[in-house]
C-alpha positions in Angstrom: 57.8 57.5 -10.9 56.3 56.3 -14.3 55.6 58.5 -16.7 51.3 58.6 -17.5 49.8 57.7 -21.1 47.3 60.6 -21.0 45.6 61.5 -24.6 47.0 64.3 -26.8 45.6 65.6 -30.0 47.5 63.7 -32.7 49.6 60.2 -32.9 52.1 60.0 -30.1 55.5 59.3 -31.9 59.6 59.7 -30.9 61.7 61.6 -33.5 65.0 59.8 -32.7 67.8 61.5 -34.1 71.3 60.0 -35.9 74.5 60.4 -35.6 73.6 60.8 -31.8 75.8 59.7 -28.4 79.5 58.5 -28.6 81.8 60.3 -31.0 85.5 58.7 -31.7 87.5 60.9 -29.0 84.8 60.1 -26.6 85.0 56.1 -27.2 88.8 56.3 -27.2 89.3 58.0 -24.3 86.5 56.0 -22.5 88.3 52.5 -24.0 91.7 54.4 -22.8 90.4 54.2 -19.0 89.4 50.6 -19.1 92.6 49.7 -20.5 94.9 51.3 -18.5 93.2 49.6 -15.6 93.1 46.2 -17.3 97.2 46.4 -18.0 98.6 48.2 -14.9 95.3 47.6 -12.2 93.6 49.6 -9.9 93.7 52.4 -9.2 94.6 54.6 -12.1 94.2 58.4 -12.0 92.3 60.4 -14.4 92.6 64.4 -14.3 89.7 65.6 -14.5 86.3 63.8 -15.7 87.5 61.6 -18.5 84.3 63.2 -21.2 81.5 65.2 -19.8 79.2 62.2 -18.5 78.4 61.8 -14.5 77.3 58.1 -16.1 80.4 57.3 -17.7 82.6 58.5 -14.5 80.7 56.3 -12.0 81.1 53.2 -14.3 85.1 54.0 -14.3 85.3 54.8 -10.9 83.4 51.5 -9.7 86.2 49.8 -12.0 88.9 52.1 -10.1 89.8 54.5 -11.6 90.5 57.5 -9.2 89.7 61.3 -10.4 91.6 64.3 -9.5 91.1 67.8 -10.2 95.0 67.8 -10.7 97.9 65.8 -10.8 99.6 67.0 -7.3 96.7 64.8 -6.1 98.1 61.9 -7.3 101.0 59.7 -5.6 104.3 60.1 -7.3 105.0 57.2 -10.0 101.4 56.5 -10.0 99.7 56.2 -13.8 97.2 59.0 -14.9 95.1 59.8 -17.6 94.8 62.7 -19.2 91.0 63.6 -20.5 89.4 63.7 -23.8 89.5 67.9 -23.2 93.2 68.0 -23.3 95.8 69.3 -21.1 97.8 72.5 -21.2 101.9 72.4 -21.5 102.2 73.3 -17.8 100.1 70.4 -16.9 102.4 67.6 -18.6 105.4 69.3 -16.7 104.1 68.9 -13.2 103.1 65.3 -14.1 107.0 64.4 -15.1 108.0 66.5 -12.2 106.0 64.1 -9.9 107.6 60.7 -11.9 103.8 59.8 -13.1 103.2 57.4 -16.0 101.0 60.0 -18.1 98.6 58.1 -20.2 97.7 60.9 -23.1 93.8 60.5 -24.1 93.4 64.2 -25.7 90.9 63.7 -28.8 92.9 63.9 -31.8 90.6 66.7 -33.1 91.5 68.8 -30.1 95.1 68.2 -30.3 95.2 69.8 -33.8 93.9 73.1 -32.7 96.7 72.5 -29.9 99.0 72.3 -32.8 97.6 75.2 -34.6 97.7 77.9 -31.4 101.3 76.4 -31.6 102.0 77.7 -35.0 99.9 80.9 -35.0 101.9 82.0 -31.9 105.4 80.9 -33.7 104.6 82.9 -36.4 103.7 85.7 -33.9 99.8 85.7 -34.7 97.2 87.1 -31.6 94.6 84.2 -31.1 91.2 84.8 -30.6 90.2 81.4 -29.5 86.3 81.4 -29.3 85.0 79.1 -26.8 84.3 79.2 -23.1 86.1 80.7 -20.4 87.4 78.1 -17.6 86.4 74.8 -20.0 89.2 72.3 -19.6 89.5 72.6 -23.5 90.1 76.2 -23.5 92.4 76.2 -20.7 94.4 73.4 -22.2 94.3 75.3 -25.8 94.8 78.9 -24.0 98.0 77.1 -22.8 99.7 76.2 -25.4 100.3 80.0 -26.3 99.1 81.9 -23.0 101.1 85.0 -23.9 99.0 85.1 -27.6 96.1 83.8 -26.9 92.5 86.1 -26.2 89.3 84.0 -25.7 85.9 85.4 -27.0 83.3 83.9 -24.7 80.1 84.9 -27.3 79.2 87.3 -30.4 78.4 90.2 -28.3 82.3 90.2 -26.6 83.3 89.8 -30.7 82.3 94.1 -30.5 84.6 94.5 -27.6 87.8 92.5 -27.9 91.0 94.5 -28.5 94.1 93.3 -30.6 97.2 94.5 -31.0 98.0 94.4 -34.4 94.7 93.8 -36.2 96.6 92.6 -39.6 98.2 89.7 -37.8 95.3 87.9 -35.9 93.7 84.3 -35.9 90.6 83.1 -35.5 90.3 79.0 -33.3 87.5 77.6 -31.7 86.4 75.0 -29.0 85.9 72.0 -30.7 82.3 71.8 -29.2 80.4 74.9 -29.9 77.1 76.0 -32.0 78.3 76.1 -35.5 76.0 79.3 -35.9 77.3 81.0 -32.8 80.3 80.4 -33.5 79.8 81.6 -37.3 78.3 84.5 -36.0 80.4 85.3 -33.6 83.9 85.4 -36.5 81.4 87.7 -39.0 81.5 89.5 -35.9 85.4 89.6 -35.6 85.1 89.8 -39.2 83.7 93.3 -39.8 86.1 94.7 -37.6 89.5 93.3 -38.2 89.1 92.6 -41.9 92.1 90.5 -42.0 91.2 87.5 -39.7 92.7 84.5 -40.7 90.9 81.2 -40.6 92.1 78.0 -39.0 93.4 75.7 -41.9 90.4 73.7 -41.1 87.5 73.5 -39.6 87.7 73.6 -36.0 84.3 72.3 -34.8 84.5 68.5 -34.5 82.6 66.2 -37.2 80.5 64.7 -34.4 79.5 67.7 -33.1 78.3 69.2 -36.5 77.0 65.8 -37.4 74.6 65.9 -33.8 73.6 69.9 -34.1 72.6 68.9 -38.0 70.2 65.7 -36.6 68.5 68.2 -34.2 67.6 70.7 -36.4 65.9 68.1 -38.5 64.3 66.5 -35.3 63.2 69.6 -33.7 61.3 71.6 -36.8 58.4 68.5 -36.1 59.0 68.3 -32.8 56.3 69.9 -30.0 59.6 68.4 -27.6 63.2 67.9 -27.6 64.9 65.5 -24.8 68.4 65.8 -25.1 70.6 63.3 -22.7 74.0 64.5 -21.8 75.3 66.0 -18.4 75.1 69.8 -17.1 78.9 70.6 -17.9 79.1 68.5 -21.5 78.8 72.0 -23.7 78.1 70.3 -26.8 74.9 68.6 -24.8 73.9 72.3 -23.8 73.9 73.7 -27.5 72.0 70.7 -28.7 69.4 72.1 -26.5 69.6 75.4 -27.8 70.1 74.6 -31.2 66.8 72.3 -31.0 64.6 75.4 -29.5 66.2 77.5 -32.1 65.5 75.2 -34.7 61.5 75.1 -33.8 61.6 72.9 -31.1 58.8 74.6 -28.5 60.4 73.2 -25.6 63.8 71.4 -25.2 65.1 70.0 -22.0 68.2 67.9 -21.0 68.6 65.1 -18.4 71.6 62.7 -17.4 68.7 60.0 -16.8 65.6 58.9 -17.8 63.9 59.0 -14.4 64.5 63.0 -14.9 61.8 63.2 -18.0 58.7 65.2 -16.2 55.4 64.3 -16.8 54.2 67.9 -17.3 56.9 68.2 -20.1 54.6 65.9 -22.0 51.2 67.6 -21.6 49.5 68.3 -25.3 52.8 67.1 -26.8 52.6 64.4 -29.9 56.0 64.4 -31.0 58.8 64.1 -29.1 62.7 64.2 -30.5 65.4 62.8 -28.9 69.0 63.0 -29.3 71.9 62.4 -27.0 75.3 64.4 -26.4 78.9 63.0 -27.7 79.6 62.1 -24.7 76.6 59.8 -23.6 76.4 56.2 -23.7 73.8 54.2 -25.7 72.0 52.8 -22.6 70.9 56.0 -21.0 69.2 56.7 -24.7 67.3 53.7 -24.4 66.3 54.0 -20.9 64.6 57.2 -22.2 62.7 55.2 -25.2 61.5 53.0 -22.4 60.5 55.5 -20.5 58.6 57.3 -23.2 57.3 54.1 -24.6 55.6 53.2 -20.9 54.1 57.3 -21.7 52.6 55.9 -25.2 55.1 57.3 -27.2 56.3 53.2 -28.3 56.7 54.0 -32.1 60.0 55.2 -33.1 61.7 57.1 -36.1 65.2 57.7 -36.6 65.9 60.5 -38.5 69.4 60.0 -39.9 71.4 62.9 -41.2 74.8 61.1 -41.6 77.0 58.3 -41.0 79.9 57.9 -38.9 82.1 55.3 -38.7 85.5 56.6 -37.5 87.9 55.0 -34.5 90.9 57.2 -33.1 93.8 55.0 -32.5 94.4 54.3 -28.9 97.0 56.1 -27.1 100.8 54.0 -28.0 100.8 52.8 -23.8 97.8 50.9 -25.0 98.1 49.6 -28.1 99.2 46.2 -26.6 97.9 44.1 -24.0 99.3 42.7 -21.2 101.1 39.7 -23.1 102.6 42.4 -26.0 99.6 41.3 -28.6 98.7 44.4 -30.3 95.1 45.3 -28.9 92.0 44.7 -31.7 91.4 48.2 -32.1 94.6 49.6 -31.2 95.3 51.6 -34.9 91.5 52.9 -34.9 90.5 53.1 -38.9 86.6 52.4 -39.3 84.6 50.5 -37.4 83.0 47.5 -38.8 79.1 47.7 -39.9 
């Protein structure tokens, strides 16, 4: 149903915030998909949803690609993708215990707090790894040093966890949480083991900094916040808390524009809109056009920073059918 121009008190206007939608991991793993199907054919197996997006995962599977919730669902010898989340140790093993081609697509910025649970457990460091209990990222981190690792689901479990040796502990984090909660939650950590270590660097992705900074901008003129990004895409969730947090005084999210109510829009003049990391382009625009129809037809973008980074595919991909090296295949920056 379209959405109704009714009058408000002030000039109608969209807030449209920037960096928003596709980070690098999320385009390289998406680009990883299509590949693999273009090189070996359909189908191809992905474990788990490729990134957090019901959009992006009907688009792959009309172009065959098959998903599995694990790999003893796929056919022995078969080719399968791992997922932008990552995978845990255990996971790799019973894909070369079934002969399958694995096709790696872990963002890079995950697969350095892999290697970092690796070393803090070499060195015999406990790891509080903050994030979210039974995310594929946490699992896949968590696995890497199972016998080390604790995870902290949120600032008030920071006052309850228990360590063994309080002078030999680590603070990692999912790579798509709230900057402040997750701040909060190692001050937390802080005040009662003194001696936390801190990751070597940060371990909160650029693009989701760069998308919870936009918001807060958008959402302190904002009367509403529409963020597009799936139900299970965490760094989609926080942008909607982050905007109500930051002033906006309602925030909502929605996979599709046809989801925008019309009762969100009653009194409201300014409307921001952002979209997850994981979230194509299109579905943003779809929402413009929907708004637009509503009167809100004059746009902003409120630009907070620039991004311009490309992951390097994984090496299976690199070339193309006929051993050319694929355009993109050594990421670098993308041209403007």
């Amino acid at each position: 149903m379209r959405l109704q121009d009714n009058p408000v008190d002030g000039h109608k206007r969209v807030l449209l915030a920037a960096p928003r939608g596709y980070c690098a991991g999320v385009d390289r793993a998406v680009v990883a998909v299509e590949k693999a199907l273009q090189r070996y054919g359909a189908p191809v197996y992905v474990r788990k949803q490729i990134v957090h997006n019901i959009h992006v995962v009907t688009e792959l599977e009309e172009q065959g690609a098959i998903f599995v919730d694990e790999v003893d669902e796929v056919p022995e010898g078969s080719h399968v993708v791992f997922s932008a989340h990552g995978v845990s140790p255990m996971v790799v093993a019973a894909a070369e215990d079934r002969h399958l081609h694995a096709i790696d697509a872990t963002c890079p910025l995950v697969t350095k707090v892999h290697r970092e649970a690796v070393r803090f457990a070499r060195d015999d460091y406990e790891i509080l790894l903050i994030g979210h209990d039974g995310h594929e990222e946490v699992e896949g981190t968590a696995g890497e040093a199972p016998d080390h690792v604790t995870v902290v689901n949120s600032p008030a479990e920071a006052d309850t966890v228990e360590v063994r040796d309080p002078s030999k502990v680590v603070w990692l984090s999912q790579t798509t949480l709230s900057v402040d909660e997750t701040m909060e939650t190692v001050n937390r950590l802080r005040t009662r083991f003194p001696e936390l270590q801190d990751p070597p660097s940060d371990d909160i992705c650029y693009a989701t900094q760069n998308r919870q900074v936009a918001i807060k901008k958008v959402a302190r003129d904002a009367d509403l916040v529409i963020v597009v990004g799936s139900a299970n895409s965490s760094n989609s969730v926080r942008l909607v808390e982050v905007a109500r947090e930051y002033g906006a005084q309602a925030a909502y999210r929605v996979d599709y524009a046809d989801e925008v109510r019309q009762e969100w829009l009653d009194g409201v003049a300014t409307v921001g809109v952002t979209s997850g990391a994981s979230v194509p382009e299109v579905l943003v625009q779809e929402v413009l056009e929907a708004l637009a129809e509503a009167g809100y037809g004059d746009v902003e973008e409120v630009r907070t920073a620039e991004e311009d980074l490309m992951f390097s595919l994984p090496k299976e991909l690199r070339q193309d059918v006929s051993g050319q090296r694929d355009e993109r295949a050594l990421g670098g920056r993308s041209p403007r």
